[in-house]
Backbone bond lengths (Angstrom), bond angles and torsions (degrees), N, CA, C in turn:
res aa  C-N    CA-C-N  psi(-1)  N-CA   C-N-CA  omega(-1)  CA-C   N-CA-C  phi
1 X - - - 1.455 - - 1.518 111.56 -
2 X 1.231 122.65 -40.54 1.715 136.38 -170.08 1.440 82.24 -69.25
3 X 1.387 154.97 -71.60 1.356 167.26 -140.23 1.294 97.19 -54.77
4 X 1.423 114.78 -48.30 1.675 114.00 -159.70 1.393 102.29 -101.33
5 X 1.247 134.86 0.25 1.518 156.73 155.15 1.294 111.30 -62.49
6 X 1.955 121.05 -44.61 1.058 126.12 -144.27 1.693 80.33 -106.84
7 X 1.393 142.83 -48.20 1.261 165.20 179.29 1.422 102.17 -33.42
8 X 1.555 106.39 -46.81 1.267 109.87 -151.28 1.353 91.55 -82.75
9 X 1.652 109.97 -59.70 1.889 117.99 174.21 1.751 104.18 -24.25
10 X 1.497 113.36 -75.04 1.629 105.26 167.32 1.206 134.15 -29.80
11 X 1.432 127.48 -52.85 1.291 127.81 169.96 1.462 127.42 -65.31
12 X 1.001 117.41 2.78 1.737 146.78 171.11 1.918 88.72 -59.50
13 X 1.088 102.31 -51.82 1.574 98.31 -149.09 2.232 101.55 -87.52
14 X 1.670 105.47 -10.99 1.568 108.56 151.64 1.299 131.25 -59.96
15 X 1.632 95.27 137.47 1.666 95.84 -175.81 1.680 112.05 -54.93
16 X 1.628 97.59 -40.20 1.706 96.73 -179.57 1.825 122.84 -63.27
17 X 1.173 112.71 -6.30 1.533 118.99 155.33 1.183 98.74 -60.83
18 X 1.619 161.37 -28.48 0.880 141.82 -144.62 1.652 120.50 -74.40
19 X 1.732 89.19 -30.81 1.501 100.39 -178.56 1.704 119.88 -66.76
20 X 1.499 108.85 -24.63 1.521 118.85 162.63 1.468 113.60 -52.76
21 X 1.337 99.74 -57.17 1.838 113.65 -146.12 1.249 121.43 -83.58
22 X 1.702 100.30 -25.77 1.942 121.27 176.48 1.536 92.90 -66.71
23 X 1.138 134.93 -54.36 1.330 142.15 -152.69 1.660 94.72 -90.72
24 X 0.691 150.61 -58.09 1.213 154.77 -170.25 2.103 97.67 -52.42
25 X 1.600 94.30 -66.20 1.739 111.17 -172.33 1.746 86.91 -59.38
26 X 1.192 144.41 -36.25 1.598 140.28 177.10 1.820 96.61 -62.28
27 X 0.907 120.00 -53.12 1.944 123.07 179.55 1.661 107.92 -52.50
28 X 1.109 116.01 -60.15 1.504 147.13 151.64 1.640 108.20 2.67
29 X 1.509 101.00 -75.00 1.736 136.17 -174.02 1.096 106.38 -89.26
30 X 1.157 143.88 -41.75 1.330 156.07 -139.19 1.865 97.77 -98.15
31 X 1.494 106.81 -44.75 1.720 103.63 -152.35 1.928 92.07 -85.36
32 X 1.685 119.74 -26.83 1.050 145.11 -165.98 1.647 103.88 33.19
33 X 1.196 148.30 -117.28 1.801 131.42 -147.16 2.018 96.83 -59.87
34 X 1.157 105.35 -13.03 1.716 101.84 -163.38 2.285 96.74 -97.72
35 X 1.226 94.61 13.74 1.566 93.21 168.26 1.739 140.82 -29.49
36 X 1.756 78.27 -50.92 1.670 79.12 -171.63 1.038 117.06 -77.40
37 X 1.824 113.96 -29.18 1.245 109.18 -170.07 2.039 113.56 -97.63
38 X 1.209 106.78 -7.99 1.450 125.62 167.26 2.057 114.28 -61.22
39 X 1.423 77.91 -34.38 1.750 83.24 -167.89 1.229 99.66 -118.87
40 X 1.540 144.83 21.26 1.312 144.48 110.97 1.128 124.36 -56.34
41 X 1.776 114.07 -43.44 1.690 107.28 165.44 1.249 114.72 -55.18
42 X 1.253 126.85 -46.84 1.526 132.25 174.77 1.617 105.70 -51.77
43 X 1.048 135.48 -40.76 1.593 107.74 -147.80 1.990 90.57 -92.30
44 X 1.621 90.17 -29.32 1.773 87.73 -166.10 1.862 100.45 -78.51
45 X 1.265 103.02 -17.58 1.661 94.95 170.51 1.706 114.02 -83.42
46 X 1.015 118.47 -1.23 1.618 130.34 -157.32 1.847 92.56 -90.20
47 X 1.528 94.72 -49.15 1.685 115.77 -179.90 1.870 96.59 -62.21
48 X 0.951 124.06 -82.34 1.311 131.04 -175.54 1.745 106.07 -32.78
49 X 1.568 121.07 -66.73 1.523 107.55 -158.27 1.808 88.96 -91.05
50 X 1.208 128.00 -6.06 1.302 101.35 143.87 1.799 150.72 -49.59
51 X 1.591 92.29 -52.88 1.091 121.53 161.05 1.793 116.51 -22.63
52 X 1.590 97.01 -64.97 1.192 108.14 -144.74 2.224 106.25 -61.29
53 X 1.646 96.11 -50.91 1.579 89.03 166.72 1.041 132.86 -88.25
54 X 1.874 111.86 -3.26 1.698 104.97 163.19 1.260 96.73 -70.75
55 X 1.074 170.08 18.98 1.802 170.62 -174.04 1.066 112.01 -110.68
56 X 1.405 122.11 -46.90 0.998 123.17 -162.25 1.745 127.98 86.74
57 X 2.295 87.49 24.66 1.980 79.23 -161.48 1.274 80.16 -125.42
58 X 1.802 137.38 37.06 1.004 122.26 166.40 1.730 112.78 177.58
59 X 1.314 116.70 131.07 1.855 93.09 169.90 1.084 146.38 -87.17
60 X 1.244 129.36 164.74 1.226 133.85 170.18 1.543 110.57 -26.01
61 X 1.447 115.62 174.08 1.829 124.30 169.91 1.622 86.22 -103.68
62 X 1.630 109.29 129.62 0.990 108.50 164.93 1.761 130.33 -66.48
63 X 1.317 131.25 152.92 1.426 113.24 -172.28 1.813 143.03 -38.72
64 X 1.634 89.28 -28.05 1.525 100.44 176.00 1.941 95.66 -63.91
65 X 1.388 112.56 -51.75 1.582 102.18 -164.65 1.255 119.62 -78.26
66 X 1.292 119.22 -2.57 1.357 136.64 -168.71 1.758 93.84 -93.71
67 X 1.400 134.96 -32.83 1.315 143.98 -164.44 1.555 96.27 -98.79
68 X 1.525 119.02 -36.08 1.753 120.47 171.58 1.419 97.24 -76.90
69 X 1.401 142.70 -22.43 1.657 113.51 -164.82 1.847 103.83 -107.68
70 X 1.511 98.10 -1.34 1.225 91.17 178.76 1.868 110.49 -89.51
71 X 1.756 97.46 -32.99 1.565 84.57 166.45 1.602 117.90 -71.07
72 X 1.311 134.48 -36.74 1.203 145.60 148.17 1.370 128.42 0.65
73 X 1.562 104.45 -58.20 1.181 120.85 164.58 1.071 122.87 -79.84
74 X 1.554 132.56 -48.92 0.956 123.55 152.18 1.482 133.12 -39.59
75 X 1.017 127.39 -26.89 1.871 123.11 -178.00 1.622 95.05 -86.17
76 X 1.268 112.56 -41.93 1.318 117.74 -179.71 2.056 111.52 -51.74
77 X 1.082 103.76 -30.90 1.680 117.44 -167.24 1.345 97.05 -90.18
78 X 1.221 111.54 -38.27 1.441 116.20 168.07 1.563 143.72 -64.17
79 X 1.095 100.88 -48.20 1.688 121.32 179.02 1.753 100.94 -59.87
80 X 1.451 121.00 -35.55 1.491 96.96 164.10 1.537 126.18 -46.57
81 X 0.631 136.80 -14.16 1.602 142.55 -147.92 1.350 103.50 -87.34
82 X 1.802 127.25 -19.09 0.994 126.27 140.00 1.112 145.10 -110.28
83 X 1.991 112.80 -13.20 1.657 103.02 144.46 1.345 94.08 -121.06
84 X 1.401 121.20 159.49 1.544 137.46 169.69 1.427 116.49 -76.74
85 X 1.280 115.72 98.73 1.561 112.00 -175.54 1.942 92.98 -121.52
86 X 1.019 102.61 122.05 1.843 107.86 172.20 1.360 113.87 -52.83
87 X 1.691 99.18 -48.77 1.573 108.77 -171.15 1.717 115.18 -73.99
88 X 0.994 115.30 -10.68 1.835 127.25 179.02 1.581 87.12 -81.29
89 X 1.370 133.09 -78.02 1.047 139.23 176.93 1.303 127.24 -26.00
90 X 1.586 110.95 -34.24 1.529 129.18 -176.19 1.414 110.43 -76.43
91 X 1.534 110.66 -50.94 0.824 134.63 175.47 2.122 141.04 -50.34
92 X 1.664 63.47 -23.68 2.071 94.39 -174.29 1.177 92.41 -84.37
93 X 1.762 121.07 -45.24 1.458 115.77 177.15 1.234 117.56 -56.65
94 X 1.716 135.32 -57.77 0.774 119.83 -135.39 1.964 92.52 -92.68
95 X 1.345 122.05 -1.66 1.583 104.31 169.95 1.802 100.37 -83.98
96 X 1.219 112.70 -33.45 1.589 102.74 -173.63 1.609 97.85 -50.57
97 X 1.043 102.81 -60.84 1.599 112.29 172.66 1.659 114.35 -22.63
98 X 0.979 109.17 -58.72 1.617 118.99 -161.20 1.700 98.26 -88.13
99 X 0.947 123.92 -26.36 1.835 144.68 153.34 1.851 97.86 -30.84
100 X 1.546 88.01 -77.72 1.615 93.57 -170.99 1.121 124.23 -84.38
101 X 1.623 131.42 -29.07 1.290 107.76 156.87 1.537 120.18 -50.82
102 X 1.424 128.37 -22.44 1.776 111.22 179.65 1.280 102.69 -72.68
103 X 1.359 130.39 -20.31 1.198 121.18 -160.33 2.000 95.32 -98.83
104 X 1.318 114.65 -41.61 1.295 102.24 -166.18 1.678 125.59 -33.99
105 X 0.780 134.58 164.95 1.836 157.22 146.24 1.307 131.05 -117.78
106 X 1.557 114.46 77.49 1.383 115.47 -152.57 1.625 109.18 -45.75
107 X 1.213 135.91 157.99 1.440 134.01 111.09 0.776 117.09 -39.71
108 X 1.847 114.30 128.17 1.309 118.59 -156.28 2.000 88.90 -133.95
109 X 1.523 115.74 116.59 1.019 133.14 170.94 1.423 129.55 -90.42
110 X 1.045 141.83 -172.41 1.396 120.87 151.40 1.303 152.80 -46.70
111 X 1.796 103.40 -42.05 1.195 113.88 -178.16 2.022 109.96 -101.75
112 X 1.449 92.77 -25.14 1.389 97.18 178.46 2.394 111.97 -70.57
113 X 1.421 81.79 -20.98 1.412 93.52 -174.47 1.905 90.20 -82.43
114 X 1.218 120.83 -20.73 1.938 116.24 172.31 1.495 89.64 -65.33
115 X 1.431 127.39 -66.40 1.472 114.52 -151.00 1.416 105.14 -77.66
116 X 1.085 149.55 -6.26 1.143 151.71 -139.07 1.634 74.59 -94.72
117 X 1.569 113.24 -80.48 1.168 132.07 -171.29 1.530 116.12 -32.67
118 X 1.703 118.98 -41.61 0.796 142.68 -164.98 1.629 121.24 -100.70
119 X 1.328 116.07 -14.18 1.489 148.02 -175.03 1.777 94.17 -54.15
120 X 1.410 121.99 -61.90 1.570 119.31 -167.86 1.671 115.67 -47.61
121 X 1.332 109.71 -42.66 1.519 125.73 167.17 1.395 127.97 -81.38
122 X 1.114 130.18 4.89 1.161 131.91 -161.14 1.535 106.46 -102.87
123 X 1.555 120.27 -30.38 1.119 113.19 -170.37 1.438 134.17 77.31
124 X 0.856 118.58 -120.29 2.017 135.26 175.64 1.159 117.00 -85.00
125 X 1.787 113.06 -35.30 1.446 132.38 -168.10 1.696 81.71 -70.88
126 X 1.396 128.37 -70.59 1.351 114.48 -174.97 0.900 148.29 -122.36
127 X 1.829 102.68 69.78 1.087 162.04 -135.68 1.933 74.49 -134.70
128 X 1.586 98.52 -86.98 1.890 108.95 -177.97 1.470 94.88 -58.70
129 X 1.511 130.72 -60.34 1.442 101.54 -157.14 1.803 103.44 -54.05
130 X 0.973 123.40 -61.87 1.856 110.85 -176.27 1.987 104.04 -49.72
131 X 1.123 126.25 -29.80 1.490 101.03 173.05 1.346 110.22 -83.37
132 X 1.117 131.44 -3.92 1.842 129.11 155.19 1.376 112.00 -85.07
133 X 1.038 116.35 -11.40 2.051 105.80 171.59 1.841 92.12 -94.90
134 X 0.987 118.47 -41.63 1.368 116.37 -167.67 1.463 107.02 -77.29
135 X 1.255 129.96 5.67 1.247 130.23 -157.10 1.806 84.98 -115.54
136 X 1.042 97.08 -36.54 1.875 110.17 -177.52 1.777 109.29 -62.31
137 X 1.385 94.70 -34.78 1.397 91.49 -155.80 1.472 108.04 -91.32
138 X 1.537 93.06 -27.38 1.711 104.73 165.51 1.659 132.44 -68.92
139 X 1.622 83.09 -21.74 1.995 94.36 -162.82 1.702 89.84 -55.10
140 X 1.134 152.54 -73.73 1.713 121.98 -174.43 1.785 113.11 -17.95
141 X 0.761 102.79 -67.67 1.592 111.72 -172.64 1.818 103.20 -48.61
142 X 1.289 104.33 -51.34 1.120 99.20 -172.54 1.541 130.50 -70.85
143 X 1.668 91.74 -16.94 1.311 97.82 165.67 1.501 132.16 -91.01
144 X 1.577 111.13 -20.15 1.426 113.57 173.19 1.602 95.29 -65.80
145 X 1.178 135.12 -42.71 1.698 126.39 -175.85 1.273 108.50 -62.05
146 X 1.364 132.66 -56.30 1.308 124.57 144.61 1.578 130.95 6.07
147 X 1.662 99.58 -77.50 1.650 110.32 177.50 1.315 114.64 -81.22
148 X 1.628 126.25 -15.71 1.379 112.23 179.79 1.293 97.51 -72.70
149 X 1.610 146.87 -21.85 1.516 129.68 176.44 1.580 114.86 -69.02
150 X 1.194 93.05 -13.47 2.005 93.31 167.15 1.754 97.56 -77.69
151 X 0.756 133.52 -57.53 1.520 130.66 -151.23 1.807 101.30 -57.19
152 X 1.141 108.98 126.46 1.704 118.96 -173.76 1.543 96.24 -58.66
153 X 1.685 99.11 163.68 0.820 111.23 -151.81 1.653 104.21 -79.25
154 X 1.284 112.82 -42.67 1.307 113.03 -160.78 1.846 101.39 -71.28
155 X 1.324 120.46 -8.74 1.258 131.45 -169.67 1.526 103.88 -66.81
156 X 1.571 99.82 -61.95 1.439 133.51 178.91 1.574 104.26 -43.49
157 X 1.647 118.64 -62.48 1.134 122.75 161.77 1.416 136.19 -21.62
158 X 1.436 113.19 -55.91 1.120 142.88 177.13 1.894 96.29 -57.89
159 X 1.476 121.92 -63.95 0.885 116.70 -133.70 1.596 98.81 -95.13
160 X 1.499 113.68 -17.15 1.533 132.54 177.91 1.678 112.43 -42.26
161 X 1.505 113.97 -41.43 1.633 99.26 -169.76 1.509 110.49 -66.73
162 X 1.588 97.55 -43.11 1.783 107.75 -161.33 1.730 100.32 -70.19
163 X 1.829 129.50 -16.57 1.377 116.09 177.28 1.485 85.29 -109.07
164 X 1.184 167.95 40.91 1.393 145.02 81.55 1.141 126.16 -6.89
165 X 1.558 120.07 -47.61 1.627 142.57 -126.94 1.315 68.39 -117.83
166 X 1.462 131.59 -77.42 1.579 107.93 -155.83 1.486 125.07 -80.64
167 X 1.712 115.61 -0.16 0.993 103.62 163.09 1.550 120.24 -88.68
168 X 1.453 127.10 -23.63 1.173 114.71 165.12 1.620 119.97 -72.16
169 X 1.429 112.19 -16.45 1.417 101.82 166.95 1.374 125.09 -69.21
170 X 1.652 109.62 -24.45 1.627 118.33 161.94 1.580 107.66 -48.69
171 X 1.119 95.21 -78.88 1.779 100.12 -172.96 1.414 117.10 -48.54
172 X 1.364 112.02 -36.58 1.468 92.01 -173.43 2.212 105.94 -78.40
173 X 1.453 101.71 -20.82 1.486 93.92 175.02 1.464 98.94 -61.00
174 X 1.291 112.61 -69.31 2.160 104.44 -177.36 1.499 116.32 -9.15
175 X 2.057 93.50 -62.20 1.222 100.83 -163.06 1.862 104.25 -57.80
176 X 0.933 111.97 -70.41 1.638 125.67 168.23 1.922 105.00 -4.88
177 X 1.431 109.46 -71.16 1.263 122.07 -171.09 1.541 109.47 -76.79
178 X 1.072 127.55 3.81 1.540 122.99 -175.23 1.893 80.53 -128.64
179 X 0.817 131.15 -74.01 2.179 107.31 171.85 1.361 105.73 -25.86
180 X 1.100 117.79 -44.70 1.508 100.55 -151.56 1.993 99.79 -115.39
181 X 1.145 119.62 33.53 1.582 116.09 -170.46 0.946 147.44 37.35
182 X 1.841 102.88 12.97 1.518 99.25 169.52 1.714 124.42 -63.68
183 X 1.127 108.31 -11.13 1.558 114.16 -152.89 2.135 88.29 -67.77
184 X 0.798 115.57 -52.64 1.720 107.53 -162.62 1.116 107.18 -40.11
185 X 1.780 115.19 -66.02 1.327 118.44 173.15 1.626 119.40 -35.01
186 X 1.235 115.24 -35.17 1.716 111.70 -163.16 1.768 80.20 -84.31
187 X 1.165 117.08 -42.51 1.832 106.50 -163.46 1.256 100.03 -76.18
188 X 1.404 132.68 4.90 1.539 112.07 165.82 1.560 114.00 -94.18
189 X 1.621 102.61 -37.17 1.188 90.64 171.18 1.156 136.53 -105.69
190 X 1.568 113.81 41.12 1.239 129.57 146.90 1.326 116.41 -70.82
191 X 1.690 113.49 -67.16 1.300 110.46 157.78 1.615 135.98 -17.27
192 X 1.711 112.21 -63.41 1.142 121.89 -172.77 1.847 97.16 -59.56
193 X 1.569 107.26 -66.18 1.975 79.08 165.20 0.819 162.17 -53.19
194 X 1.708 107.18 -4.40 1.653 117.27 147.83 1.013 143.24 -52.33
195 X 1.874 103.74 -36.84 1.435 110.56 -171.60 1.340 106.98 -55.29
């Protein structure tokens, strides 16, 4: 279990993590005072609609819905910005979430490449083993959300419009490149710079 914890921390530093972490760091910026709990919906929804087609107990969102839940989420992450609702915020995460797990292509390590294989039978058991590799690969993310609740408030304030701006400029590029098909090409050769 520690292996695919430790696997995942490593794969943090692959280009093909990118497809997690851009979208995730867009949730991040995007939800601004509603962070922690925006990008907790994200990571524990990331585990879940991952889950479902590494298993084999469900599919992917095909590209049209994958290009609607990423703007989705995004307007949703957004529209706080003039009233503060947690649950709008929560909510933005957990479609970005369900966005990028259809789109992800894990990094595939040693031990994560056992459960992968092993994921259809596993049930619940790896159900947790993929939320302990994914928990690895996220812990950066999870820790800058972490420290932005240290940063005072009026700081945060200050700094909220301009990471608004780049997290909806994340999402709406996704959205952009998954309408219009650029996204495969970029996810292969993310991959290929992993190897």
């Amino acid at each position: 279990m520690i292996q695919l914890l430790i696997e995942g921390v490593g794969s943090f530093w692959l280009p093909c993590s990118l497809t997690v972490l851009v979208p995730g760091l867009a949730v991040f910026a995007a939800s601004r005072k509603e962070s922690f709990k925006a990008v907790l919906a994200f990571l524990v929804a990331l585990v879940v609609f991952a889950w479902f087609p590494l298993s084999g107990r469900g599919p992917a969102l095909p590209d049209p819905l994958i290009a609607l839940a990423f703007l989705a989420g995004g307007v949703l992450l957004l529209v706080p910005l003039i009233r503060r609702i947690d649950i709008v915020s929560m909510a933005g995460g957990i479609l970005v979430a369900w966005a990028t797990a259809s789109l992800w292509q894990p990094c595939v390590g040693e031990h994560f490449g056992v459960l992968l294989n092993e994921l259809p039978a596993r049930g619940l058991s790896g159900f947790i083993l993929l939320g302990l590799y994914l928990a690895g690969l996220t812990l950066p993310l999870a820790m800058l959300t972490a420290a932005a609740e240290l940063v005072p408030g009026p700081i945060r304030s200050l700094a909220g419009a301009p990471l608004a701006a780049l997290g909806g400029s994340i999402l709406v590029l996704a959205t952009v490149g998954v309408a219009f098909g650029f996204h495969d090409r970029l996810l292969e050769q993310l991959f290929v710079w992993s190897l």
